[in-house]
C-alpha beads as a LAMMPS data file, in Angstrom:
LAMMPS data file: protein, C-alpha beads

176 atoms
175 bonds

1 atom types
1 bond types

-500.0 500.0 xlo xhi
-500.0 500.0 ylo yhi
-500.0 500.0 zlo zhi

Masses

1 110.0

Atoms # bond

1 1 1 18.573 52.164 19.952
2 1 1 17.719 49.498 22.443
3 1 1 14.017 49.312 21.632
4 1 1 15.136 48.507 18.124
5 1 1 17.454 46.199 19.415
6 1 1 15.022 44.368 21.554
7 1 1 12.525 44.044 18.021
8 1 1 15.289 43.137 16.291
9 1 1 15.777 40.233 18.704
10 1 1 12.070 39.594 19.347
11 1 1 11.523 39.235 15.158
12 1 1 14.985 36.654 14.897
13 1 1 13.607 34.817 17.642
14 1 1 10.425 34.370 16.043
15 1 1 11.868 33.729 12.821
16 1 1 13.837 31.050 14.441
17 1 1 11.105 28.925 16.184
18 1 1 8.971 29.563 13.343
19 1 1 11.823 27.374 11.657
20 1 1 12.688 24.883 13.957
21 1 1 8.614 24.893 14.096
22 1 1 8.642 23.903 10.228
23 1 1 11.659 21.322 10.143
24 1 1 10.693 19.693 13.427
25 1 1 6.688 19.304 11.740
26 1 1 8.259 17.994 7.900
27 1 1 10.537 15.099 10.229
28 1 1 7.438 14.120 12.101
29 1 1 5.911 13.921 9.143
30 1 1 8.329 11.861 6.811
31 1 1 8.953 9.681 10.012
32 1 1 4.868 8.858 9.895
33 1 1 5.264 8.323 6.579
34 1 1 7.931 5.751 6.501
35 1 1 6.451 4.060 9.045
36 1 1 2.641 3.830 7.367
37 1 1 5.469 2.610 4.223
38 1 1 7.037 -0.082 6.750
39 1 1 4.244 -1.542 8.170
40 1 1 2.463 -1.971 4.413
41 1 1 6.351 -3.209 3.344
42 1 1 5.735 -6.157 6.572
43 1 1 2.217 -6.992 5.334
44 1 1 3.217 -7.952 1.573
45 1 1 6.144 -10.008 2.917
46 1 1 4.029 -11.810 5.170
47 1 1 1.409 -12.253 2.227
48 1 1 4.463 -12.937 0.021
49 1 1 5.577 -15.474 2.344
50 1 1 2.464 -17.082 2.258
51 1 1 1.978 -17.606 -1.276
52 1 1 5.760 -19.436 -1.253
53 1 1 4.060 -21.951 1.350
54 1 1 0.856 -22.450 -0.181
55 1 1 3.014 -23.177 -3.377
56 1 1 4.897 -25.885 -1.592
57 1 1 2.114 -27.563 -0.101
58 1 1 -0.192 -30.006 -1.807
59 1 1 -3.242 -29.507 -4.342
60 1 1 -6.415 -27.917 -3.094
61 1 1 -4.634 -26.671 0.002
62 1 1 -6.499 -23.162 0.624
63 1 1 -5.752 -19.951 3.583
64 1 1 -7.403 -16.738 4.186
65 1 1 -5.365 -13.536 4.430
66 1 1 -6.109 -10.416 5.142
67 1 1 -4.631 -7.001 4.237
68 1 1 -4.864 -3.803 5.262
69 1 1 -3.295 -0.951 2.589
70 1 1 -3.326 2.895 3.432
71 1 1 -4.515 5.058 0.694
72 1 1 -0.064 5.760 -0.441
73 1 1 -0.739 2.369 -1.863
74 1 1 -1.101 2.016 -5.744
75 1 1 -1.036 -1.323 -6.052
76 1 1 -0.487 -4.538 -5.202
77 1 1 -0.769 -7.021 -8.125
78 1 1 1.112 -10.006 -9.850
79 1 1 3.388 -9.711 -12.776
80 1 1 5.933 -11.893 -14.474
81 1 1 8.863 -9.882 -14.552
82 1 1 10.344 -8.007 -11.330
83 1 1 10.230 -4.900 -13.048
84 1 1 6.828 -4.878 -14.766
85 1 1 4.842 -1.932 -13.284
86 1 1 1.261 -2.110 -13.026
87 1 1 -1.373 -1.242 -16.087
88 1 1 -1.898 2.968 -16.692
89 1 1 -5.666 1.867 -15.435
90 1 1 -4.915 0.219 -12.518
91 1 1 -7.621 2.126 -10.409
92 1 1 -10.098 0.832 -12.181
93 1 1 -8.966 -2.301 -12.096
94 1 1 -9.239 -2.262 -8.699
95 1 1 -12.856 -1.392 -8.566
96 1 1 -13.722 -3.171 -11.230
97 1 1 -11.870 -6.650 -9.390
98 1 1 -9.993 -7.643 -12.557
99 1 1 -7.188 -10.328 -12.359
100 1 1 -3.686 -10.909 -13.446
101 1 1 -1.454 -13.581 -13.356
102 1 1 2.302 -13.794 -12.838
103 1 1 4.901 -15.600 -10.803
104 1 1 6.401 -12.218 -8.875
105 1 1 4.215 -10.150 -6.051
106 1 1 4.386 -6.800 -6.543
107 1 1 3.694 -3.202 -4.478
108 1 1 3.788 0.012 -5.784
109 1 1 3.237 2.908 -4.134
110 1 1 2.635 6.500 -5.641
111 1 1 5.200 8.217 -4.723
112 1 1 7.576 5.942 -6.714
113 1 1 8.374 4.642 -10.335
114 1 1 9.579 1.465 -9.539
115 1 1 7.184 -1.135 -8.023
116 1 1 8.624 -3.546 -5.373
117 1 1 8.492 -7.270 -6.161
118 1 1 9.433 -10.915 -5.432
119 1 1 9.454 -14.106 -6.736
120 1 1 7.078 -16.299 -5.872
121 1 1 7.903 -20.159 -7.461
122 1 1 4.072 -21.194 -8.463
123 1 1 1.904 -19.205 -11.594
124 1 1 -0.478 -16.859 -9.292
125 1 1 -3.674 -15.619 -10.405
126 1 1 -4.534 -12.313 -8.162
127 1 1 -7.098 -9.555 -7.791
128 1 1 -5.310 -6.437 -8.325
129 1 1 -5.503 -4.381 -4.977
130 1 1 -4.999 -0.865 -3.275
131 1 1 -6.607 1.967 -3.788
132 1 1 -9.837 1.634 -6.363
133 1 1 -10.769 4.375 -8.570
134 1 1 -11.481 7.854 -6.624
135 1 1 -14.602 8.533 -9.021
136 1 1 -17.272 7.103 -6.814
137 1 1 -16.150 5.668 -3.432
138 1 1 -17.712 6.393 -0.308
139 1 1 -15.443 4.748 1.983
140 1 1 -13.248 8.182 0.454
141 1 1 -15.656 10.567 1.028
142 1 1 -16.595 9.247 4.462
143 1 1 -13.078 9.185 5.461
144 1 1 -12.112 12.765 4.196
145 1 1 -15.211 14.141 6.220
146 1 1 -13.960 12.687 9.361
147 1 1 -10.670 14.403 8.753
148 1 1 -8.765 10.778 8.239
149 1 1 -6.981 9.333 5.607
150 1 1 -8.749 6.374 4.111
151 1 1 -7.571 2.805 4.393
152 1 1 -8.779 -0.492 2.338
153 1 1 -9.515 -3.405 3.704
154 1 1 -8.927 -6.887 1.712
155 1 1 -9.795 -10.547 2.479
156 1 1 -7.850 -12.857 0.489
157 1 1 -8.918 -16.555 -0.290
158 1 1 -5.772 -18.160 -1.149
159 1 1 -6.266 -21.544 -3.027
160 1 1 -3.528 -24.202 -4.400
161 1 1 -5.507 -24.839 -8.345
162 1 1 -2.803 -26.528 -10.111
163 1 1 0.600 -28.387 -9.647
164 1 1 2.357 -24.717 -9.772
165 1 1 -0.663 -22.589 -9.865
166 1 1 -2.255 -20.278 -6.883
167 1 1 -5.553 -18.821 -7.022
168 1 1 -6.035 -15.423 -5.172
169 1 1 -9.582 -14.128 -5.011
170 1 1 -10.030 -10.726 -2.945
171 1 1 -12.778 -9.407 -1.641
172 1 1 -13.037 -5.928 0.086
173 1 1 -13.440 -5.849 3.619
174 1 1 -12.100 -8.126 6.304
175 1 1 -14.244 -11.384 7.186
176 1 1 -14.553 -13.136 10.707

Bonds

1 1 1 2
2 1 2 3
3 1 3 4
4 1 4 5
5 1 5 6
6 1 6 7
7 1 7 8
8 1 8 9
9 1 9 10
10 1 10 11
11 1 11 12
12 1 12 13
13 1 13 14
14 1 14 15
15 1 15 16
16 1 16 17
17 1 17 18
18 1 18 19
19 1 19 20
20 1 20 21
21 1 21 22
22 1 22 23
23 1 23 24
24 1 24 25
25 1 25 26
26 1 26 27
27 1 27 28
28 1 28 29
29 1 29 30
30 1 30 31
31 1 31 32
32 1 32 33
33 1 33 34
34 1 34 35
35 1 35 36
36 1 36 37
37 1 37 38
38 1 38 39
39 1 39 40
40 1 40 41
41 1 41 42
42 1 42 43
43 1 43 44
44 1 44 45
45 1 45 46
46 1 46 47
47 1 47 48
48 1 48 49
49 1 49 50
50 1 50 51
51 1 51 52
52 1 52 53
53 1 53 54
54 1 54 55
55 1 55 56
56 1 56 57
57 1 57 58
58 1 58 59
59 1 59 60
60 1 60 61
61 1 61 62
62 1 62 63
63 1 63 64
64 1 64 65
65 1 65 66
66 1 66 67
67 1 67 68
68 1 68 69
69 1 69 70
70 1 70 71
71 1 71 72
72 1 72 73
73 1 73 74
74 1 74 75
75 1 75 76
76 1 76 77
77 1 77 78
78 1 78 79
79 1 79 80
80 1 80 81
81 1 81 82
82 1 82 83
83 1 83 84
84 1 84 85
85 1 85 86
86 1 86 87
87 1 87 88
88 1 88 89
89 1 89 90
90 1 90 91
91 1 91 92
92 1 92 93
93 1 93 94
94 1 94 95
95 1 95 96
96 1 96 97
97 1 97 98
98 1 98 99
99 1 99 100
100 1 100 101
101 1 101 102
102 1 102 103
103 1 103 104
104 1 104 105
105 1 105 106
106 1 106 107
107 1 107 108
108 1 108 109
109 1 109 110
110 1 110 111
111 1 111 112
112 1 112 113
113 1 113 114
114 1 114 115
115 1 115 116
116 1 116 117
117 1 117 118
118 1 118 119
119 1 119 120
120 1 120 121
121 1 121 122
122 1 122 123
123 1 123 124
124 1 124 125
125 1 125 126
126 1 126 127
127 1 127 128
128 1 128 129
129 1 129 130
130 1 130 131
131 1 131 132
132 1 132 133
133 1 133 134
134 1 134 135
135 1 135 136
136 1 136 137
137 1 137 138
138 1 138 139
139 1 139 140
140 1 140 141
141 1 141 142
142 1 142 143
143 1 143 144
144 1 144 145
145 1 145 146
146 1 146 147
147 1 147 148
148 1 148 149
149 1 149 150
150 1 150 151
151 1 151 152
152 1 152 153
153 1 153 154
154 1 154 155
155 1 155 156
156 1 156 157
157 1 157 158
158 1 158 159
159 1 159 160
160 1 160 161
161 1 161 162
162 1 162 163
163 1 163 164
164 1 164 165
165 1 165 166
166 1 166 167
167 1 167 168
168 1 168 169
169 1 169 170
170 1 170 171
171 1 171 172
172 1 172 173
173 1 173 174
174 1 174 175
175 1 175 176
């Protein structure tokens, strides 16, 4: 009887760290997550922030930003309302470097429905960025063979155009 004691104490122990194990990894995990989520969250304010000065200052005034978006990102973009999501294709959008313009800065990432956005006072023409179609990137690949999760860089040439208009060109990579 105590043998079977002792295994049944050995098994509950193991069953017990093998738990804690589990719920101790999923906390680390979320708590990585949120902050990846928090520092992409600081970024687009900054960026946000940005665009509000540029739209204050005079004609022709121009600023380069850069960005840095891990692959959780869908999408940063401009749209008119606060609500408007971005296009089904968005991906490709990315890759492809088409534009939209709009007066609120959105992010969306893909865990969620509902994209994050601001106001921003002046028309904005923008890239869309985040994470370009998966169906041919390298940087993907490369980053996936290293064991990593991949992360897009963007340089940002922020120009005042108009009286209440911002031009945003990105490029990927960052530029010295």
């Amino acid at each position: 009887m105590k043998g079977v004691a002792n295994w049944i104490l050995v098994i509950g122990g193991m069953i017990m760290g093998i738990v804690i194990f589990t719920i101790s990894a999923s906390l680390l995990i979320n708590h990585i997550r949120t902050m990846k989520r928090q520092t992409v969250l600081g970024q687009i304010q900054n960026f946000h922030d940005e665009l509000t000065t540029i739209c204050k200052m005079g004609l022709g005034h121009r600023k380069k930003y850069y960005l840095v978006l891990p692959d959780t990102v869908r999408a940063v973009y401009v749209a008119n309302k606060s609500y408007d999501t971005p296009p089904d294709k968005v991906s490709a959008y990315i890759s492809d470097k088409v534009s939209a313009v709009g007066n609120h800065t959105c992010i969306q990432f893909f865990d969620e429905n509902v994209p994050i956005c601001q106001y921003i006072g002046c028309k904005t023409r923008l890239t869309y960025i985040g994470s370009p179609s998966l169906k041919s990137n390298l940087q993907v690949f490369v980053a996936q063979l290293k064991g990593e999760y991949p992360v897009y860089e963007y340089t940002l040439q922020i120009e005042k155009a108009g009286e209440y208009f911002l031009d945003v060109d990105a490029e990927e990579g960052i530029e010295d």
